[in-house]
C-alpha positions as a printed Julia matrix, in Angstrom:
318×3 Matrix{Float64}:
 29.06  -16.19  -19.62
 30.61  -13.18  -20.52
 33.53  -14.65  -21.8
 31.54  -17.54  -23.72
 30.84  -20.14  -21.34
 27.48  -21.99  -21.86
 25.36  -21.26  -18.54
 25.24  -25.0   -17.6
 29.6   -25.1   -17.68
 29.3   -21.36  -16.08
 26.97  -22.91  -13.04
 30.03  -25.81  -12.49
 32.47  -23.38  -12.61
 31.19  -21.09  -10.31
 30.31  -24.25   -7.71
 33.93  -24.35   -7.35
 33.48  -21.44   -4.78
 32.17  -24.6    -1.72
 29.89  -21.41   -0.23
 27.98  -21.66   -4.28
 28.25  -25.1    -5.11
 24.57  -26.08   -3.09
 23.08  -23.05   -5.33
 24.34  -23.9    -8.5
 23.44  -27.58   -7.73
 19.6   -26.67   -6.93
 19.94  -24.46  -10.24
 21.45  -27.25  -12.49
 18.81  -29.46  -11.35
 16.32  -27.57  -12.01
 17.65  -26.63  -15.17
 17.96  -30.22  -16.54
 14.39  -31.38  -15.67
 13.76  -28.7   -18.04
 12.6   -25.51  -15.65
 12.68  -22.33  -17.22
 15.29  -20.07  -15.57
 13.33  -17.53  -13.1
 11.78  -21.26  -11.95
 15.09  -23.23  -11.16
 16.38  -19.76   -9.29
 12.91  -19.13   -7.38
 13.57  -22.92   -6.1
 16.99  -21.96   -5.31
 15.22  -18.98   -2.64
 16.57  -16.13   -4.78
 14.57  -12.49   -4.37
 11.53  -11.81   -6.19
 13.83   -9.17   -7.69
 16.09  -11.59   -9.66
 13.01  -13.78  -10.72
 11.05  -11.37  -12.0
 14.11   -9.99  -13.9
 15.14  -13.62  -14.96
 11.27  -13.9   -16.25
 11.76  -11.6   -19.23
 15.34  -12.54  -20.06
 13.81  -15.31  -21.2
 11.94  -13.61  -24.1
 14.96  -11.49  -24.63
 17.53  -14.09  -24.04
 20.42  -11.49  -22.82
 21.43  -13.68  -19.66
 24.68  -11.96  -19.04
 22.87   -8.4   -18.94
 20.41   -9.52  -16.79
 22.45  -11.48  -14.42
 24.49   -8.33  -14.16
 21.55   -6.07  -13.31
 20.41   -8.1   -11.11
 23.62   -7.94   -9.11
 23.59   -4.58   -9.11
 20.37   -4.42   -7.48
 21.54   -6.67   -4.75
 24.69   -5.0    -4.28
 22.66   -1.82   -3.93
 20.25   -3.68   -1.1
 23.45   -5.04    0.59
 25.31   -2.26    0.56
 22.79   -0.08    1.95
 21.53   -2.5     4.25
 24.89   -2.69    6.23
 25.61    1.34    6.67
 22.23    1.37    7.73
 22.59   -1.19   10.49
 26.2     0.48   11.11
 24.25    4.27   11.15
 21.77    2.81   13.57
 23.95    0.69   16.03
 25.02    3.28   18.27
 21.94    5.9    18.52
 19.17    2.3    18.99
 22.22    1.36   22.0
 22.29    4.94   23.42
 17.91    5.17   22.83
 17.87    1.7    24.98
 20.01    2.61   27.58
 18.78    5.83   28.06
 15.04    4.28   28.52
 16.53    2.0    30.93
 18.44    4.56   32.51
 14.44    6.84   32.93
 13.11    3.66   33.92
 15.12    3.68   36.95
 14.58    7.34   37.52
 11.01    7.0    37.23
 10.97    4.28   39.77
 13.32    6.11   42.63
 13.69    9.99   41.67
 10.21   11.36   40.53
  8.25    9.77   43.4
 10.71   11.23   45.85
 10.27   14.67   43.48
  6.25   14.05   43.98
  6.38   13.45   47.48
  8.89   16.33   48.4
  6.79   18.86   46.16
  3.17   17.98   47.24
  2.81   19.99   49.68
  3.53   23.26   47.27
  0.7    25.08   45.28
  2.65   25.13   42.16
  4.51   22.15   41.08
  8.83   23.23   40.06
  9.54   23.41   36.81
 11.75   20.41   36.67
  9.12   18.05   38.47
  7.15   19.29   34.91
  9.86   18.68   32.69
 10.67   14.67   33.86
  6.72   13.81   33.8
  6.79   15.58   30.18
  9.77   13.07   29.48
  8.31   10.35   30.92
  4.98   10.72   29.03
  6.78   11.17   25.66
  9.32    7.83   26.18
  6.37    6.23   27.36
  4.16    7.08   23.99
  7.27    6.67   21.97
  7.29    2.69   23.54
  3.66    2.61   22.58
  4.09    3.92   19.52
  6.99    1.96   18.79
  4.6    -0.81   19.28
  1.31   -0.19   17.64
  3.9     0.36   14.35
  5.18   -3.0    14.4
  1.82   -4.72   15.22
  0.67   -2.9    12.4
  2.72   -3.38   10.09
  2.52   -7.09   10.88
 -0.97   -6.92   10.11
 -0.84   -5.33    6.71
  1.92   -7.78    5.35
 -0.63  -10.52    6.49
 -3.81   -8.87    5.09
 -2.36   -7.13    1.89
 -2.35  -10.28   -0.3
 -6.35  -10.86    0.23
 -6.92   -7.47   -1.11
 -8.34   -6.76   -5.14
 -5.6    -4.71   -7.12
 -7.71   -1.41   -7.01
 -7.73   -1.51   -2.81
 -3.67   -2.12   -2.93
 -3.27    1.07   -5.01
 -5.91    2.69   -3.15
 -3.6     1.85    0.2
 -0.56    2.53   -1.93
 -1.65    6.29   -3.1
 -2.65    7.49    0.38
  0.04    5.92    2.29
  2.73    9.03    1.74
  6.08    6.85    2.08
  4.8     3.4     0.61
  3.51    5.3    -2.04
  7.11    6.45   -2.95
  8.87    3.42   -2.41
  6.08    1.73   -5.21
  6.31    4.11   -7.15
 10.11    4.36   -7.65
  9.56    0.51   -7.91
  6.99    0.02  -10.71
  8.56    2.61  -12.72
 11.84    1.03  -12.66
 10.6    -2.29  -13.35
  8.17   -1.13  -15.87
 10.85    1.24  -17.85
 13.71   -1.86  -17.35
 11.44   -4.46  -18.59
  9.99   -2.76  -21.23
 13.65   -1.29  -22.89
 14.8    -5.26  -22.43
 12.12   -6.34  -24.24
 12.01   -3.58  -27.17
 15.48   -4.13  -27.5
 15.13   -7.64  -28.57
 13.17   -6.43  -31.41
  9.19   -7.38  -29.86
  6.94   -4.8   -30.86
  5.44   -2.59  -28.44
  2.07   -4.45  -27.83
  3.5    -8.11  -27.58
  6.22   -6.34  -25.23
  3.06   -5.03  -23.37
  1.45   -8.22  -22.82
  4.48  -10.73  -22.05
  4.41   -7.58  -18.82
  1.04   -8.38  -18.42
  1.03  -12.04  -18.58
  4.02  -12.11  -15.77
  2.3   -12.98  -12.3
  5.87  -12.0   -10.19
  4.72   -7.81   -9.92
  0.62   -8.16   -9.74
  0.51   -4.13   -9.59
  3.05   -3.64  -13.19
  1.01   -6.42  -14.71
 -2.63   -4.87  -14.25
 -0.6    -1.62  -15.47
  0.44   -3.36  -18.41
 -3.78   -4.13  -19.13
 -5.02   -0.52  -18.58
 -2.3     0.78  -21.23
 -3.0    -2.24  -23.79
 -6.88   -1.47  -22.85
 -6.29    2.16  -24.01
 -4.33    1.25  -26.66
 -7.11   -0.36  -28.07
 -9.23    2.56  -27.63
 -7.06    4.22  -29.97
 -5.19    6.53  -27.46
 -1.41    7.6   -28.19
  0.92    5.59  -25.47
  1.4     8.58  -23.63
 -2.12    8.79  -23.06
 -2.42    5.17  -22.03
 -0.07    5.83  -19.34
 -1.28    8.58  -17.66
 -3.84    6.89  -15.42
 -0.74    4.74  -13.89
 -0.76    6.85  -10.89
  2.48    4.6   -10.06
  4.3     5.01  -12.61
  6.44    8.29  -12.62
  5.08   11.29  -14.95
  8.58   11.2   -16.61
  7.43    8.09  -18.37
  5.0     9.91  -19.79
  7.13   12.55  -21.1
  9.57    9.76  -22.42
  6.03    8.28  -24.38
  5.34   12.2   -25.92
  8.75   12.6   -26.74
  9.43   10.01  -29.08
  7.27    6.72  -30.98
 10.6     5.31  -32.62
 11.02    2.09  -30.72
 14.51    1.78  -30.96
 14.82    5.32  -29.55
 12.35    4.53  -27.03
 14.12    1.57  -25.7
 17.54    3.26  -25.69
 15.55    6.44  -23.61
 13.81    3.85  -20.75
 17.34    2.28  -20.47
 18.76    5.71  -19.59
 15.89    6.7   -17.19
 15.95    3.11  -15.62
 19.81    4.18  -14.85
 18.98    7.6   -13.7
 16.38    5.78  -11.39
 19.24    3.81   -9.63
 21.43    7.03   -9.5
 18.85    8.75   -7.88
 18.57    5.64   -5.4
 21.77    5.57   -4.12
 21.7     9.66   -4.07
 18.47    9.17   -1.79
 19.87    6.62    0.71
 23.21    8.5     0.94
 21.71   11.35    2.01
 19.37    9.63    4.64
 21.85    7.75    6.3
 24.04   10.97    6.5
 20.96   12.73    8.51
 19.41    9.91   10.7
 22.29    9.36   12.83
 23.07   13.17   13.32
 19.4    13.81   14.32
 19.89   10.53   17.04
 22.01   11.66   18.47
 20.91   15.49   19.42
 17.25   13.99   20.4
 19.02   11.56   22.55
 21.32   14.54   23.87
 18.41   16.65   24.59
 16.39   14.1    26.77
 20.07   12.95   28.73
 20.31   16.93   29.28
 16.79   17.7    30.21
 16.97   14.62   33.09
 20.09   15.53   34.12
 19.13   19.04   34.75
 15.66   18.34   35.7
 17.24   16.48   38.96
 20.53   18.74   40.19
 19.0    22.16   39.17
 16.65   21.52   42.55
 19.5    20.39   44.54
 21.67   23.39   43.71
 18.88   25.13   44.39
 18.39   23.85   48.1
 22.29   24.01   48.41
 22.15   27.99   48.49
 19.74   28.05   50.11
 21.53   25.98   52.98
């Protein structure tokens, strides 16, 4: 499209690629029983990412731009995705073996330990030191569990809560709160530059956001600032309450009321945003493997020594 192809000739010519062409037919369809865009690629399974995006470029009608940031943001999820199945390959094999590995010990070695030591008023410090690992694997299993059940659960029961109890989950939950909040204030700052950069003004911008069902938390966002709007508030005001949306959106509102300016300034945050991103995840996946590893190395050292410090022991004295 890029190169001025109509979308319809750009869909066959990219179903020449046989891995595309039952995409781009589902698309096409779609497209020729008259479906809007986000519709015919929703039907074609793409992410709520690219439909949502897709949504406003049809206001804005800038289908190259969008289709391009919307490959960014999946190269970004792919990308990231794969280290961090590569970063946790290795510690997850070395975590199972070395629970099967204590599974065994617990089985043969501690009752043996128990048995020998029973008879002695004060238990040996390595007896201590293997029921102290055993306890913590053990809880770390549980643990393990209870987080997946739970998490199971919320994904089931979040979508038969009211807006205010999401954000009210959202705001005290310390790492979902982070992850919504760097994801409402990119959408919000991205959608609304788009839209102000096709030339809306900033209250029909506000309620095309509003009216868009795909993000139900950046369109009840979009109400409260039109709502305070209304009031008669300045837009920096309006935003304020948005206890998702980043406080350097606000500062962007204070700083300027041009809207061309203001559009150019969300596009430049929205980019920072992303920057930040990949700074984020770079930096995790350099420190979770790293800190795998030495917890791993502790616990292998800790049974190890737990079991032939005793027997060295008994060897002198022999």
């Amino acid at each position: 499209m890029d190169r001025g192809f109509p979308l319809l000739e750009a869909l066959k010519m990219t179903s020449w690629d046989p891995s595309l062409a039952p995409i781009t037919h589902t698309i096409t369809e779609q497209l020729k029983s008259g479906q809007p865009m986000d519709t015919a690629f929703k039907q074609a399974s793409f992410s709520r990412n690219v439909v949502s995006f897709l949504f406003f470029a049809r206001i804005h009608q800038d289908l190259p731009s969008m289709f391009m940031q919307c490959a960014d943001l999946l190269h970004i999820q792919e990308e990231y995705t794969r280290k961090l199945k590569q970063v946790m390959r290795y510690p997850l094999f070395l975590l199972i073996f070395v629970i099967i590995a204590f599974s065994v010990i617990k089985r043969t070695i501690i009752p043996s330990f128990q048995s020998l030591f029973e008879s002695e008023a004060s238990k040996p410090l390595s007896l201590i030191v293997l029921n102290t690992i055993d306890v913590g694997i053990t809880g770390f299993c549980y643990m393990a569990v209870v987080i997946i059940l739970a998490l199971v659960l919320f994904k089931l029961y979040l979508p038969k809560l009211t807006i205010g109890q999401r954000l009210k989950v959202y705001e005290k939950t310390p790492l979902l709160k982070e992850y919504q909040m760097f994801t409402v204030t990119f959408l919000f700052s991205t959608h609304l530059s788009s839209l102000l950069k096709a030339g809306l003004s900033l209250k029909h911008a506000l309620e095309i956001i509003a009216g868009q069902t795909k993000y139900i938390i950046l369109s009840h966002y979009a109400k409260v600032i039109l709502a305070r709007l209304n009031e008669g508030m300045l837009l920096g005001q309006s935003v304020h309450p948005c206890s998702l949306i980043k406080g350097d959106v606000t500062t962007i509102f204070h700083h300027t009321n041009d809207l061309d300016t203001l559009s150019k300034e969300l596009q430049v945050y929205s980019e920072l945003l992303i920057d930040q991103l990949k700074e984020k995840l770079t930096h995790t996946m350099q420190f979770i493997q790293p800190v795998f590893f030495m917890i791993i190395a502790c616990v292998v050292i800790l049974i190890y020594a737990s079991i032939m410090l005793p027997m060295y022991q008994w060897m002198e004295q022999i």
